[in-house]
Phi, psi and omega in degrees: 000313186265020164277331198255344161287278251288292197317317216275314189319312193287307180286357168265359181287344171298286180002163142300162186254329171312104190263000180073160202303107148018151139256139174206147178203135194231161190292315171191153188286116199237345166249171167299140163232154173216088180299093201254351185229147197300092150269135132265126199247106175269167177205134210246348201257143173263041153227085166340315208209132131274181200288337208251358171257170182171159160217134201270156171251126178239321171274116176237038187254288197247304212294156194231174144223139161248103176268089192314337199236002167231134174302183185272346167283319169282348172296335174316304208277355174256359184314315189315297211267017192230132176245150172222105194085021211060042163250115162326132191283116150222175209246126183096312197281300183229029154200197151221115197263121196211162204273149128281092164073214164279005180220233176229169184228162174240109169287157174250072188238120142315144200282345165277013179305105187280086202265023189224098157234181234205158186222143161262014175220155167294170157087044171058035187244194170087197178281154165212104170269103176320337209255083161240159111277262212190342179296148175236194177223083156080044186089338196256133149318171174280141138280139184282159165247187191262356185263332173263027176066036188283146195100312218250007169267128202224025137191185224179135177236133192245123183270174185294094171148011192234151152237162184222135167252145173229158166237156150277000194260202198232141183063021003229065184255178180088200177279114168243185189197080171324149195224132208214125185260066186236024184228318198199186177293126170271104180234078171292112176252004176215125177271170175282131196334324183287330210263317197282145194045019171228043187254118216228343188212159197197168148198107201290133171241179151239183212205120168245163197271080189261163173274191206284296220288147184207178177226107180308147176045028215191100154244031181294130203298318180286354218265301196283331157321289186323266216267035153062017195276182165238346181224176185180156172212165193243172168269065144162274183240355143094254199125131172288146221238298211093164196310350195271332203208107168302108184253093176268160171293156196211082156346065198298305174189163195313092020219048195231154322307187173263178188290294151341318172285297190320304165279003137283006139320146194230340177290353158220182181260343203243180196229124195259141171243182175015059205310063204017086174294352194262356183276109164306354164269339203286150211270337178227083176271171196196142199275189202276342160293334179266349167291292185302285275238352161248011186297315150328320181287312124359304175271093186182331195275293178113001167301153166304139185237139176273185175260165167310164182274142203234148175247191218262347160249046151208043168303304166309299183318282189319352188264329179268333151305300191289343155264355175284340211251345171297300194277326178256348192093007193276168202277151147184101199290325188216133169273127188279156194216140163237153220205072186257078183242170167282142182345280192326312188287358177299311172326333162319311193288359185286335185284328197303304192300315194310301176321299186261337179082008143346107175270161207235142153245114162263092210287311175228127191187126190226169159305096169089190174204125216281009150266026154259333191080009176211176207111222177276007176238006176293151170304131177107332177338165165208170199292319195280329156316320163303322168309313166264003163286316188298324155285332158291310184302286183324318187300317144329279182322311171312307177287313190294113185273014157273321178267123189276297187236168172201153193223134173302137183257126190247014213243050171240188171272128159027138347269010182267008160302167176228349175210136164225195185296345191254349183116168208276116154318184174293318176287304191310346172293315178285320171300294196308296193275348175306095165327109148282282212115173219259135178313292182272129158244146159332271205300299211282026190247195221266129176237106197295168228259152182337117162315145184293155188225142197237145175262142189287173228181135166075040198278146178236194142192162168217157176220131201259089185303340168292332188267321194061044186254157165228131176249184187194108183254159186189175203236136187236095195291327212263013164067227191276002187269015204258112143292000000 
């Protein structure tokens, strides 16, 4: 019993402190309103305002406004009705317009927004220092300085639109772990052992609230408009999309693009890796030791990382990377799937999740699979039969809160597009209007596990009688985690 205490005492010393904002939602706004209280103020008609409505943001610590049904380039064009302190709202100066879901969120952030400070004692005591941004180093997380507290932070307050990656090494080597603020303010009053007083490196991302649906192989601006996605990737480092659609970057294979190039990206936070290395048909396959030996490099970004992406013969290969990244403490945030199956097998991913603890992006994944013949490639298929398979599958997907993003492959044949040159098919139709729901949940994410520690070796000692000094050397595998 008092182990089952000690255990429940720790994990709520974790916990955030931040109980998060109020809801309130209305069809459209038809008077002055004035959000003065920690809210999120949805709004749901994609006619925000009447002539006679508006809103001041007066609390600009929490309160939020969500305009549920426009994206953020048309979310924009409604800023004319929005005040922040009684200051015309403009975007980049005294706010931020950013994707929600299917629609948008407005943040009250002034553009001097500091969104990291950092404490050298728990419960937010101690010394504290703000002056973090958005910077990296040649791609890389920050090294802390002494004046940003290196060594000494042992708890951090984040605001709501951010993730912050910690290391405990320099240059962001060693155990790190991303921390992601994306439902209310993130106020950590105890870091976790591993983490307290030893974190020598950091990097701030900013974090959107996104939905599920995303487009595979495809960031073309009409391609990604059309169907209404929020996320996409290119077979390498991608192009800003702008705030409506997330272009992540994607690490094909050792060393292209690099970890550098990659984590020099600013559109997004998270990293797509490897392309499916365990394939032996694949223009670069690479066994799972040449993978782990840049991997380090990689959690060096500080971005979220997916795992390499795995096909249905090189499952193995994906099980033995993820217990070797296990086995060492090393980061790997999401596991990627790739998911050319018959209906039925979508199920399959509740085992990927059980196993590994994952929240999962399935990166590439159509009905069925067309060297096989069967799905959307069996004889006879017809567009609107794709349509309704694909809706039972989406409809699953959407409900299982493990799978976090999915992205469609548009680039097979006939009848299993959702956009061609003539405009949205009959699925592409249902892909546009569908409501996923916001993609990341909190509880389900993955917190790598303690680095393996090893006992020092190879103790000597010598002793210099002119001097009476003695000395005594040994070999220490365990760095900075060494007391």
């Amino acid at each position: 019993m008092r182990k089952l205490l000690l255990l429940s005492l720790l994990a709520i010393a974790n916990l955030p402190l931040w109980a998060g904002n109020t809801t309130t939602t209305v069809s459209q706004v038809t008077a002055a309103v004035s959000l003065n209280e920690d809210v999120d103020y949805h709004i749901t008609s994609t006619t925000p305002f009447t002539t006679t409505g508006s809103i001041d943001i007066t609390n600009t610590e929490h309160a939020v406004v969500i305009i549920d049904n426009l994206r953020p380039s048309l979310a924009v064009k409604q800023l004319g009705f929005i005040t922040i302190n009684g200051e015309k709202a403009v975007n980049g100066a005294n706010c931020q317009v950013k994707m929600y879901n299917n629609g948008a969120i407005i943040f009250p952030y002034p553009a001097t927004l500091k969104p990291l400070t950092v404490y050298s004692e728990e419960n937010f005591e101690g010394e504290s220092c703000n002056d973090f941004g958005l910077e990296n180093t040649n791609g890389y997380m920050n090294t802390l300085t002494a004046a940003k507290l290196n060594n000494r932070i042992k708890s951090f307050k984040l605001k709501r639109g951010y993730m912050v990656t910690f290391a405990i090494g320099t240059g962001g080597r060693g155990y790190s772990r991303c921390f992601v603020a994306d439902k209310e303010d993130l106020e950590i009053a105890t870091l976790p052992t591993i983490l307290r007083g030893r974190i020598s490196s950091y990097r701030v991302f900013k974090w959107n609230n996104f939905s599920k649906k995303g487009l595979a192989s495809d960031t073309r601006y009409d391609a990604t408009q059309a169907l209404n996605v929020q996320a996409c990737y290119s077979w390498g480092l991608g192009e800003d999309r702008g705030a409506d659609c997330e272009c992540v970057p994607n690490h094909i294979y050792e060393d292209w693009p690099s970890a550098a190039a990659c984590g020099g990206v600013s559109y997004s936070p998270h990293m797509k890796t490897n392309n499916e290395p365990g394939n032996s048909a694949d223009d670069h396959p690479q066994t799972v030791a040449q993978v782990l030996d840049n991997w380090q490099n990689l959690m060096r970004t500080g971005m979220r990382l997916c795992s390499p992406s795995s096909h249905d013969g090189s499952l193995g290969w994906l099980r033995e990377f993820l217990d070797s990244i296990d086995a060492r403490g090393w980061r790997c945030d999401i596991l990627d799937m790739h998911c050319y199956w018959p209906e039925g097998s979508f199920g399959n991913l509740a085992g990927w999740y059980s196993s590994y603890h994952r929240p999962i992006w399935v990166s590439e994944f159509v009905w069925g699979a067309s060297w096989n013949s069967n799905g959307a490639f069996a004889s006879g298929v017809t567009e609107e039969d794709n349509k309704n398979a694909m809706i039972r599958i989406l409809t699953r997907l959407n409900e299982w809160e493990y799978v976090e993003r999915y992205f469609y492959w548009n680039s097979e044949r006939d009848p299993s597009k959702i956009y061609k040159s003539s405009g949205l098919t009959p699925l592409g139709e249902f892909y546009r209007d569908m409501n996923t729901g916001l993609g990341y949940r909190e509880n389900l994410q993955y917190v790598p596990r303690p680095t393996r520690m090893s006992n020092p070796s190879d103790l000597t000692i010598a002793f210099n009688p002119s001097t009476t000094i003695a000395t005594l050397k040994w070999n220490d595998a365990n760095g900075e985690l060494n007391d």
